[in-house]
C-alpha positions as semicolon CSV with decimal commas, in nm:
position;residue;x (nm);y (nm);z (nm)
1;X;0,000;0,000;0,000
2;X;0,163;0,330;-0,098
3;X;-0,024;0,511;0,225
4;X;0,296;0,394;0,402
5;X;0,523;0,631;0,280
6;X;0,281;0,902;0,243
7;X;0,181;0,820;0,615
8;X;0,562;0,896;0,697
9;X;0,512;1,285;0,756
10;X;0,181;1,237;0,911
11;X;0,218;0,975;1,167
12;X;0,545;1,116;1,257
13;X;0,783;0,834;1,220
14;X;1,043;0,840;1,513
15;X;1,254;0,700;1,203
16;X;1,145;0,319;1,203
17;X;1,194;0,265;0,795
18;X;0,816;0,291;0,619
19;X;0,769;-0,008;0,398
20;X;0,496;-0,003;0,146
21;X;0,556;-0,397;0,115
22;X;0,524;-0,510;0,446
23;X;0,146;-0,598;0,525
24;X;-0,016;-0,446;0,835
25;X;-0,072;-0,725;1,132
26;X;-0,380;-0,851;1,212
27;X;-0,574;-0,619;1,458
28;X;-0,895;-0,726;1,629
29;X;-1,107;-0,599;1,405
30;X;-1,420;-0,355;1,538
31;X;-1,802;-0,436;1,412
32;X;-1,758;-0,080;1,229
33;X;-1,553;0,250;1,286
34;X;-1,668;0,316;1,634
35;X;-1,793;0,036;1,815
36;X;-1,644;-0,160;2,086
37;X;-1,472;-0,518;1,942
38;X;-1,722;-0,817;1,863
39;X;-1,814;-1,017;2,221
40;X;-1,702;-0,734;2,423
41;X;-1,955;-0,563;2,687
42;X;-1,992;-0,195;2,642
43;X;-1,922;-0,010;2,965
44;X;-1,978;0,379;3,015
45;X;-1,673;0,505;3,102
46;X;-1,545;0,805;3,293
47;X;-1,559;1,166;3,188
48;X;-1,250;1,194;2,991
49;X;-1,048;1,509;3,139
50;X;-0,855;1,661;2,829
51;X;-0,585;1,976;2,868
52;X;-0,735;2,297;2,704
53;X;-0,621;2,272;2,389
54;X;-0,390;2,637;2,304
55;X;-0,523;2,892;2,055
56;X;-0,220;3,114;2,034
57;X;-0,088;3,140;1,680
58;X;0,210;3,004;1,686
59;X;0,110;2,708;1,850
60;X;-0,190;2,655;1,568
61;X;0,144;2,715;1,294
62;X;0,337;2,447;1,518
63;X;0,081;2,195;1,525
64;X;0,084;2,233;1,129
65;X;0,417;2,230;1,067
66;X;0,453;1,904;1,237
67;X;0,108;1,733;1,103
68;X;0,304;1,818;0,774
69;X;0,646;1,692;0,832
70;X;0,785;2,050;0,780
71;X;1,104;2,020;0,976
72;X;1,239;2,352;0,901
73;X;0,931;2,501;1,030
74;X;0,885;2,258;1,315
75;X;1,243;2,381;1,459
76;X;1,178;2,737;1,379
77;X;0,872;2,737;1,563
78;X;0,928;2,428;1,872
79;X;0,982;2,681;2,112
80;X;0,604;2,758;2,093
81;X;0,545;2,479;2,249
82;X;0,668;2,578;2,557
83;X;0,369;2,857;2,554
84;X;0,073;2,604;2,507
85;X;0,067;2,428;2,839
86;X;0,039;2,028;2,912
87;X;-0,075;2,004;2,566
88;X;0,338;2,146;2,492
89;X;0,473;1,799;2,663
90;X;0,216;1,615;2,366
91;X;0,404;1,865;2,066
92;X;0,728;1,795;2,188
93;X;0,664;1,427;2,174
94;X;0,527;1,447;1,816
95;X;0,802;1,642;1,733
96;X;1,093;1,392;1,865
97;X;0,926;1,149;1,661
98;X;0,922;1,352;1,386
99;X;1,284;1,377;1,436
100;X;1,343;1,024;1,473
101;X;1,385;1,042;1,897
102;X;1,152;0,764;1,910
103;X;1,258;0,698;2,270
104;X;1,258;1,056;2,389
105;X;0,869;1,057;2,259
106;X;0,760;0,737;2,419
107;X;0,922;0,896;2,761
108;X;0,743;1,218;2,703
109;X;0,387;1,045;2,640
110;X;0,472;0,803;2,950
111;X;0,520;1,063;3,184
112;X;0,222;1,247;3,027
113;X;-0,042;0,940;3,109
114;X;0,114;0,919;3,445
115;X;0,043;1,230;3,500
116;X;-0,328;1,279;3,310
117;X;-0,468;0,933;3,254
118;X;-0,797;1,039;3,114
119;X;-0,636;1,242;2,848
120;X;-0,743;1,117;2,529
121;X;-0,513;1,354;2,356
122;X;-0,263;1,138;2,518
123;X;-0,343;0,760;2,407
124;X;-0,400;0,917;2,039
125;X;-0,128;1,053;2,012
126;X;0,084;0,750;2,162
127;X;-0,127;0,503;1,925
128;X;-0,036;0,707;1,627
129;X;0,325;0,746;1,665
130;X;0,316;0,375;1,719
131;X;0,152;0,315;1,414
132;X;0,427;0,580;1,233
133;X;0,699;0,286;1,301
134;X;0,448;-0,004;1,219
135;X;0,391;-0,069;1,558
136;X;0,017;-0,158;1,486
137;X;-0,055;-0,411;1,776
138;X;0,092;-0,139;2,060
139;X;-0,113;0,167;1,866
140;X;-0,402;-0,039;1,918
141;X;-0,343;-0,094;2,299
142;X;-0,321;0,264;2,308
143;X;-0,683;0,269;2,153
144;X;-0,843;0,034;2,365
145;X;-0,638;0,195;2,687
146;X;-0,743;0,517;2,594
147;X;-1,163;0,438;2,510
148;X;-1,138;0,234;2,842
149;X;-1,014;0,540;3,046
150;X;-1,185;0,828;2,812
151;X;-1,437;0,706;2,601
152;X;-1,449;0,699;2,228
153;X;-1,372;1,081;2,180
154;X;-1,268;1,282;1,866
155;X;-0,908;1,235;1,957
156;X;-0,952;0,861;1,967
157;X;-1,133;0,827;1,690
158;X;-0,872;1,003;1,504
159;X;-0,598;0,728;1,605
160;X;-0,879;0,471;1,509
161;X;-0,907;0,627;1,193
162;X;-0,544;0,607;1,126
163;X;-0,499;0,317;1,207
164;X;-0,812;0,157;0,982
165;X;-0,577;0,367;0,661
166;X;-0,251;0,154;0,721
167;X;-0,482;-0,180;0,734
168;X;-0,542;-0,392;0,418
169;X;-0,880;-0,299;0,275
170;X;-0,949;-0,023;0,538
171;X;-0,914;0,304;0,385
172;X;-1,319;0,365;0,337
173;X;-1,376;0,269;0,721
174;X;-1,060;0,480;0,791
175;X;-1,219;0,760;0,632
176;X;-1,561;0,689;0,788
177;X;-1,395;0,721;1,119
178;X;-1,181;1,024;1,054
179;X;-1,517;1,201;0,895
180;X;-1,650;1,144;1,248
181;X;-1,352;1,246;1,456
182;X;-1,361;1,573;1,247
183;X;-1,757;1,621;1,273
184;X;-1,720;1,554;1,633
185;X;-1,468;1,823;1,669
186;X;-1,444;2,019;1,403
187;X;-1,146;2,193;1,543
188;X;-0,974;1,867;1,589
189;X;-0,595;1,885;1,528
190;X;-0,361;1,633;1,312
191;X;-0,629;1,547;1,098
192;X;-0,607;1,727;0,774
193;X;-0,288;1,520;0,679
194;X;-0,488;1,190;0,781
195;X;-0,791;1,290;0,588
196;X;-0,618;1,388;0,298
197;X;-0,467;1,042;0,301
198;X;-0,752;0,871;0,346
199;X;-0,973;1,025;0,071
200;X;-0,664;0,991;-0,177
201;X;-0,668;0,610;-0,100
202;X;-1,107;0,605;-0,140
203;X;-1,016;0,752;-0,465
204;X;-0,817;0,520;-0,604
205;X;-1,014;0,246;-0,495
206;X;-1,301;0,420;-0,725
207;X;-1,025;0,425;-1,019
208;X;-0,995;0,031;-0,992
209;X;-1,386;0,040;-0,995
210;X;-1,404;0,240;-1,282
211;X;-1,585;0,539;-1,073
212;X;-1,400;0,826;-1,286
213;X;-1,634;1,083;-1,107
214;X;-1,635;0,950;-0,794
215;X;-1,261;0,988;-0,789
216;X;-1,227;1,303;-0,928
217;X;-1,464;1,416;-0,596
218;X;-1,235;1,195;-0,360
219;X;-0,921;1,354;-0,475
220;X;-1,032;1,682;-0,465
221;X;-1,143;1,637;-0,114
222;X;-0,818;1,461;-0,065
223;X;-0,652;1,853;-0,174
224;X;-0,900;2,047;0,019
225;X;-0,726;1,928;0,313
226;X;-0,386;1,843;0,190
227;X;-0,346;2,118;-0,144
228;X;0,029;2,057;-0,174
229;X;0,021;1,660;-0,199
230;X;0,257;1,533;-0,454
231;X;0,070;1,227;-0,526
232;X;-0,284;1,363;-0,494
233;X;-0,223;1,614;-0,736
234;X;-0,053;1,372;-0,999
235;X;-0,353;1,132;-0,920
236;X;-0,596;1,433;-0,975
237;X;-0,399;1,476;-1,304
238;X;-0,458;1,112;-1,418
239;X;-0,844;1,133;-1,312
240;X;-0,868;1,418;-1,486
241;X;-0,730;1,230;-1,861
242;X;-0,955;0,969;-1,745
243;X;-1,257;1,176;-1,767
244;X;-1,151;1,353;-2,051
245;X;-1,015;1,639;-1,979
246;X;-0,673;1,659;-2,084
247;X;-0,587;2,055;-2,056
248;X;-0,687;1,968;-1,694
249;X;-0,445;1,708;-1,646
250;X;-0,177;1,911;-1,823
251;X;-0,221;2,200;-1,661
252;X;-0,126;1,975;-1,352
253;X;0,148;1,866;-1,449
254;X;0,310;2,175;-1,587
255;X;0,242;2,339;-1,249
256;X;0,391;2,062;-1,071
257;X;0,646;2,097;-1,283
258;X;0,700;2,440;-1,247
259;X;0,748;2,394;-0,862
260;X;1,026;2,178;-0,945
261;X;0,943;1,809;-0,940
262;X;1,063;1,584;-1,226
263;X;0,765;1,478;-1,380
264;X;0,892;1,548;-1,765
265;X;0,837;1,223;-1,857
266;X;0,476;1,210;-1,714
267;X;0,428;1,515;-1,926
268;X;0,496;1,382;-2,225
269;X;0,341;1,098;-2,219
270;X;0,027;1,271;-2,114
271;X;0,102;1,496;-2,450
272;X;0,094;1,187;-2,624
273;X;-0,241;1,032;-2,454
274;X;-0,386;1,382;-2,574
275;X;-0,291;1,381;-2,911
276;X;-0,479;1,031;-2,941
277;X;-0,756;1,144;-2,776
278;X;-0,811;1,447;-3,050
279;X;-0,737;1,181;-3,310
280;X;-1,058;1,027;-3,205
281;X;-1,221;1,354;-3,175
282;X;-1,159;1,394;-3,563
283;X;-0,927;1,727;-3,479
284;X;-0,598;1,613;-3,650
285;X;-0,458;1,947;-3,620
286;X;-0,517;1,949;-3,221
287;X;-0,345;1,633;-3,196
288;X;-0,027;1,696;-3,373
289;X;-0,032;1,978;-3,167
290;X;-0,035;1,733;-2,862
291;X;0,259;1,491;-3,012
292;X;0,462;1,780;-3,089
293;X;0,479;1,880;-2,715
294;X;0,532;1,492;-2,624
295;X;0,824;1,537;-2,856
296;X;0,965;1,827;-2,648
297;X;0,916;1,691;-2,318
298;X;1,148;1,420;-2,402
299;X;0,983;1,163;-2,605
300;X;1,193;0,980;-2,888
301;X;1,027;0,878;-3,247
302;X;1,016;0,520;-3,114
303;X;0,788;0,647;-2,769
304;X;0,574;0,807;-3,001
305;X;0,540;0,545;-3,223
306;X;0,242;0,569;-3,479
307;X;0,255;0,937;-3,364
308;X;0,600;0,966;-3,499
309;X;0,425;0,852;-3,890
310;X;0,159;1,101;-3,809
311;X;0,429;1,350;-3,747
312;X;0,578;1,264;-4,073
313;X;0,363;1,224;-4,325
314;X;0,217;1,631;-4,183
315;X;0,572;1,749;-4,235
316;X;0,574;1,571;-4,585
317;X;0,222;1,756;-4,679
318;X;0,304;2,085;-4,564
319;X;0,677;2,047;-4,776
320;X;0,473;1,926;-5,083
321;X;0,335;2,209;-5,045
322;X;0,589;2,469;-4,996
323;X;0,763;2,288;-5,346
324;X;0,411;2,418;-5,482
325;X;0,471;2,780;-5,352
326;X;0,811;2,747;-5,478
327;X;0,750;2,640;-5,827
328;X;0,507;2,916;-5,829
329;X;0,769;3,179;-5,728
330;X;0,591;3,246;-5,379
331;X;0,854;3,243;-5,212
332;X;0,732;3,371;-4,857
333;X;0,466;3,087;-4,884
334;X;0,723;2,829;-4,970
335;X;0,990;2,942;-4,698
336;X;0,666;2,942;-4,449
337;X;0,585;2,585;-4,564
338;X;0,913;2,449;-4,563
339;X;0,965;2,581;-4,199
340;X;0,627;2,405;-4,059
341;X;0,798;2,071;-4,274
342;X;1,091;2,141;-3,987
343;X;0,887;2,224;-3,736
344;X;0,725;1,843;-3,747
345;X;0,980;1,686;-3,855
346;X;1,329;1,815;-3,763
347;X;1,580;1,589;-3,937
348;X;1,381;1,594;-4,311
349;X;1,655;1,630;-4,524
350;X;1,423;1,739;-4,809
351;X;1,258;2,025;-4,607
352;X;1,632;2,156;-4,500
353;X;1,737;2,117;-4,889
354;X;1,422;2,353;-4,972
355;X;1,418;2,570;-4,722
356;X;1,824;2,669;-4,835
357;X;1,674;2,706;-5,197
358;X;1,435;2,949;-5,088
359;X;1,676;3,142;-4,831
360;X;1,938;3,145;-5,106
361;X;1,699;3,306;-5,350
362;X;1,571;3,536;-5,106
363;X;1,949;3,688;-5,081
364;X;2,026;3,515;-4,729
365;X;2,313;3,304;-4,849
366;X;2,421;3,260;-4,441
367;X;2,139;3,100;-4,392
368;X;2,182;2,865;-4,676
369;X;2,538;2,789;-4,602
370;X;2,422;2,658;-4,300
371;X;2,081;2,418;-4,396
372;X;2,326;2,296;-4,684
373;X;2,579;2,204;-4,455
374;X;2,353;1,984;-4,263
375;X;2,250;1,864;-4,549
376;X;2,601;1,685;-4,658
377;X;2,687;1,622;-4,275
378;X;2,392;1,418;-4,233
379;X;2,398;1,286;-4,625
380;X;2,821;1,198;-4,554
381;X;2,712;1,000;-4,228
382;X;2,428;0,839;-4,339
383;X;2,586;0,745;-4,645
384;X;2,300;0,908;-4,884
385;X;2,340;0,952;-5,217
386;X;2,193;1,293;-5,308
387;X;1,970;1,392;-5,598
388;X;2,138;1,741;-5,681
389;X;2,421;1,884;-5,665
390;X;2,379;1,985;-5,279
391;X;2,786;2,061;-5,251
392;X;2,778;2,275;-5,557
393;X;2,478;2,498;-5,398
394;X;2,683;2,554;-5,114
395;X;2,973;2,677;-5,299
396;X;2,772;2,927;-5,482
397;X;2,620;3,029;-5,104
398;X;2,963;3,053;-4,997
399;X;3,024;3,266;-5,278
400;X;2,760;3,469;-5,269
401;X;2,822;3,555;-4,871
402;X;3,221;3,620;-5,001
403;X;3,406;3,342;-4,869
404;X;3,581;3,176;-5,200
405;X;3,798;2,964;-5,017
406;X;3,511;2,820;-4,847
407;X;3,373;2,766;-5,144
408;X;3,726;2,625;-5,287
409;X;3,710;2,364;-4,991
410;X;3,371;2,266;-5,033
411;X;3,447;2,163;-5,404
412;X;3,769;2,009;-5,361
413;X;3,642;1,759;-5,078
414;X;3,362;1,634;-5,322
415;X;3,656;1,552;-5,568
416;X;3,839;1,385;-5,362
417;X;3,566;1,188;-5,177
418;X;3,384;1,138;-5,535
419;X;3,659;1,125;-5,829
420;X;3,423;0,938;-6,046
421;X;3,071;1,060;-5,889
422;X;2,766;1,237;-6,095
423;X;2,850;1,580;-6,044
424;X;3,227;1,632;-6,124
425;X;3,188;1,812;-6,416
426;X;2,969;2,066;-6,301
427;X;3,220;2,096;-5,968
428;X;3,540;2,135;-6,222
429;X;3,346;2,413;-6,388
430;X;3,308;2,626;-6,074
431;X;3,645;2,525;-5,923
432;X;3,773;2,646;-6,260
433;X;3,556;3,008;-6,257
434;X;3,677;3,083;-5,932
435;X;4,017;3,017;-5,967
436;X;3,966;3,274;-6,274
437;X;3,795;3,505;-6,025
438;X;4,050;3,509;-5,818
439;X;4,369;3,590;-6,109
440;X;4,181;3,897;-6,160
């Protein structure tokens, strides 16, 4: 169950490793949320006796702090807990655990019950910093210690609740039991972490259901109580493609990105999802829209797959179309076309060969130079055999932009790489006006 390493930061772990393998033990199991366990006589117990709970603000910022696992915060602010009475000697154990002193917070919370036995604050928070370290048979001790000496308060109903979450299959009674913790007390502390939790796990049980809109509502809940939840909000993301709505899911994503977390790869693959979902909306152009982003978050020709031929055979069309323009002396149309061809498909050699054509006639022989240069690099490598006389274009750019010993080079290398190849005649000719050029 994943909860385990979410549950880290929330149950305070006094550094016990969290293991999303190991299964919870066996706990007597209760009739539902909030009943006493099955055979057992239900006995009115005492008046529990609680410590006033502090309103000062930065006690209320230290309680969240450490129901967050915000270390930073929890040391900037422990002091604070010096101002908020017996309940301070609870926040100092929470915060030891939190630290990974899980002896110096069992001390704290002994000499706390010795001291205030029908605390329920105290046996909650005992049973769920037992529970952080997978202690699950001692948390519940704590439970039963606590409703035999308090009564089944908010506060234990909260460690109930917790407890249910780490158990196989227990997440919706988990929930159940939070829910009435929280509408118990609705100022209850340490339980927007838990509920968040818990509603993230009800949501993915609705995924494997095939509930799309129940889920969407469970993990939304889950981030009204927990808004900065790594896994909630990529789960929200996923829910979100599930239902549909893709610019929902990417907008996720980008803004978790944004924050800094390497989700690239989710990105792009959610890009590519996307682009096959506006395939089967019949809005081609939407969709190569979709793969080209998948392409720029990182995904290769082969992760695209039958996206990569869709990518193709666009940037084929649109040069097709730019020889059109070309043929028809438009050149601004052609250049436009030719750069869209690039735009979809980077490495067409065809597009690059075109687009040089155009730039050259369009007196920006730089420019030229360059595509044309590609051109034979990739051509040399690949071991292509051209169908003009690609070398020859790129002496006459080199030319044109001044540079005749470019030019010279550019010539000479094709003889000597190609002494018997298809366009030595035409390369003798300019080797031969140049060298004339240059005696004058």
């Amino acid at each position: 169950m994943k909860i385990r390493t979410a549950f880290c930061a929330l149950a305070l772990a006094s550094g016990a490793a969290c293991s999303r393998e190991q299964a919870p033990p066996v706990l007597a199991p209760l009739t539902d949320a909030t009943t006493n366990p099955p055979g057992s006589v239900a006995t009115a117990a005492p008046a529990p006796e609680r410590a006033e709970r502090s309103h000062a603000d930065l006690v209320v910022k230290l309680r969240r702090a450490i129901e967050f696992g915000d270390l930073s915060a929890v040391r900037e602010l422990a002091s604070a807990a010096d101002a908020a009475g017996p309940e301070g000697q609870l926040l100092r154990a929470r915060i030891a655990g939190l630290e990974g002193r899980g002896v110096e917070a069992m001390r704290l919370l002994e000499a706390q019950k010795s001291a205030r036995p029908r605390d329920p604050d105290v046996y909650a928070t005992a049973a769920e910093l037992y529970a952080s370290r997978d202690a699950f048979d001692t948390a519940w001790i704590e439970i039963v210690a606590g409703t035999k000496a308090c009564g089944e308060t908010p506060e234990i109903l909260r460690a109930k609740g917790v407890c249910w979450i780490f158990r196989e299959n227990g997440a919706e009674r988990g929930l159940a039991t939070l829910l009435a913790a929280r509408a118990a007390d609705p100022a209850l502390p340490f339980c927007d972490r838990a509920l968040g939790q818990a509603h993230l796990l009800v949501a993915k049980l609705y995924v494997k259901a095939e509930k799309v809109p129940e889920a969407l509502a469970s993990v939304r809940a889950s981030l009204a109580h927990d808004p900065l939840d790594v896994d909630a909000r990529r789960f929200l993301g996923d829910c979100l493609a599930s239902a549909g709505d893709f610019g929902g899911a990417l907008l996720v994503l980008r803004e978790l990105i944004a924050e800094g977390h390497p989700l690239s790869g989710e990105l792009a693959l959610m890009e590519k999802r996307a682009g096959f979902a506006r395939l089967l909306a019949e809005d081609k152009a939407g969709a190569i829209d979709h793969f080209l982003s998948a392409r720029a978050a990182g995904l290769s020709d082969a992760d695209l797959s039958s996206a990569a031929e869709i990518l193709m055979d666009a940037a084929r069309a649109r040069c097709d179309a730019g020889t059109e323009a070309y043929e028809a002396r438009d050149f601004e149309r052609a250049e436009a076309e030719f750069r869209a061809a690039l735009d979809l498909w980077p490495d067409d050699l065809a597009s690059k060969n075109h687009l040089a054509l155009v730039r050259f006639r369009r007196d920006d022989p730089a420019e030229a130079a360059r595509l044309w240069r590609v051109v034979l690099e990739v051509a040399a490598k690949e071991r292509l055999e051209l169908p003009e006389p690609v070398h020859v274009n790129l002496a006459q750019a080199e030319l044109r932009r001044g540079e005749p010993a470019a030019a010279r080079q550019v010539l000479e290398h094709y003889l000597r790489e190609s002494p018997q190849g298809e366009w030595v005649g035409v390369t003798r000719t300019l080797l031969v006006q140049i060298e004339n050029d240059a005696k004058r």
